[in-house]
Structure formats: C-alpha cells, structure tokens
C-alpha positions in Angstrom: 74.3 145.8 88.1 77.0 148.4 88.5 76.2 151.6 90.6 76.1 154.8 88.9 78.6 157.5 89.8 76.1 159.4 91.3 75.0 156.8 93.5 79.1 156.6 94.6 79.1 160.1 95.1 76.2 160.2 97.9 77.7 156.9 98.6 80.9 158.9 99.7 79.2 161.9 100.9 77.2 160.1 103.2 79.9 157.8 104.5 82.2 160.9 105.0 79.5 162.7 106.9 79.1 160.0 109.7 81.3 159.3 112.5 83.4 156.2 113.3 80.8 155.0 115.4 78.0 154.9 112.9 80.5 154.0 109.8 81.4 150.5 112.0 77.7 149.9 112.2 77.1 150.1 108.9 80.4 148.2 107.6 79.3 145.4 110.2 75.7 145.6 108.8 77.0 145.6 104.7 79.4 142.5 105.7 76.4 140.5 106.6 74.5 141.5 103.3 77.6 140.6 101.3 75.3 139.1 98.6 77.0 141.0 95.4 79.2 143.2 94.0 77.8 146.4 94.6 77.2 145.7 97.9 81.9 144.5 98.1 82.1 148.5 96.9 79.9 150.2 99.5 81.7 147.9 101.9 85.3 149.3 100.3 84.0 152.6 99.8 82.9 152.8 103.8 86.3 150.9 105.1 88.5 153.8 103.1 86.4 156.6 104.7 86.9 154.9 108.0 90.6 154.8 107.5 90.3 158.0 106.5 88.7 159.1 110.0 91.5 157.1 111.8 93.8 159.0 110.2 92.5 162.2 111.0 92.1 161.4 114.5 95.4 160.6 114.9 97.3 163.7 113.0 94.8 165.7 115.7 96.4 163.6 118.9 99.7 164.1 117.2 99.2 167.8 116.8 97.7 168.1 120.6 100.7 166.4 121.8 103.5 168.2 120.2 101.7 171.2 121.3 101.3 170.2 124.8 105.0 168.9 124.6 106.2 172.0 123.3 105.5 174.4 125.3 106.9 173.9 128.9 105.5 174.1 132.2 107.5 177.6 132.8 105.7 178.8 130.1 102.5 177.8 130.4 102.6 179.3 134.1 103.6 182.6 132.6 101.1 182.6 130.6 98.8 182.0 133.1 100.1 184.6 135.3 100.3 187.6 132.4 96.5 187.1 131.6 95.2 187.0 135.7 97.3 190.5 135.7 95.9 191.5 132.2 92.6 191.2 133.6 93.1 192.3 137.0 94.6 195.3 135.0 91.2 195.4 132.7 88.8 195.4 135.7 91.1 198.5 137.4 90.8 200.4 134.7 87.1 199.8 134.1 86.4 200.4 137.9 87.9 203.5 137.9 86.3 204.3 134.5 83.2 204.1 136.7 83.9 206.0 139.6 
C-alpha cells in the first residue's frame, strides 16, 4: 500500500516541526518497525529532514563564528565603551530633564 501525497506532506510537516532530539527517537523507533515499504519512506523521509537540521545547525555555528572572528577584540571594547557613555549620556539628560 503506497502512502498518499497528503499523508507525505504531514509526514514532512511533522518531521520538519520536531527537533533533532525527537526526530532520532522516532528514526530509531521506525528502524525497529521496518516491516514494509511505507514504513523504508517515513524512515528516508525523517533521515533527510534530520540532515536537513544538521545542516542548519551548522551554517548557524559557521555564521556565529565568522562573526565572532570578525570583529576584533579592539572593536568589541569600543563598542562596549560608546554604549556605557551613550547611556551614561541618556540618564544625564533625563536627570536633568527632571530637576
């Protein structure tokens, strides 16, 4: 018995909407009912949407690195330093604002 397009969609949509966690339970769980066909394309469909997750993780770690590397520690320190004054600057204004 072939599953119906609809039942791959909700298949996908439900695999997309867990997280790795939960998708590794339930590929572990579908290997052990490996009784029939359907159940070798939920297993496919679920290890593609976990590679898809792996892959996503890791373009975000790539992205948070490069912008950690990026920018130096100078930088980051001026930074720092222009928004205590930017504030310190804020609260002035607003205190004598008040007075």
């Amino acid at each position: 018995m072939r599953p119906v397009p609809d039942d791959i969609k909700m298949l996908i949509n439900k695999c997309s909407n867990m997280n790795i966690e939960e998708l590794k339970a339930h590929i572990k769980h579908w290997k052990k009912k490996n009784d029939c066909h359907h159940q070798l394309q939920i297993l496919n469909i679920a290890k593609k949407e976990l590679d898809l997750k792996y892959k996503e993780r890791q373009e975000q770690i790539e992205l948070l690195t490069q912008s950690l590397t990026s920018s130096s520690r100078i930088g980051r320190w001026i930074s720092g330093i222009k928004a205590i004054l930017k504030q310190f600057v804020f609260f002035k204004i607003r205190s004598h604002r008040s007075e």
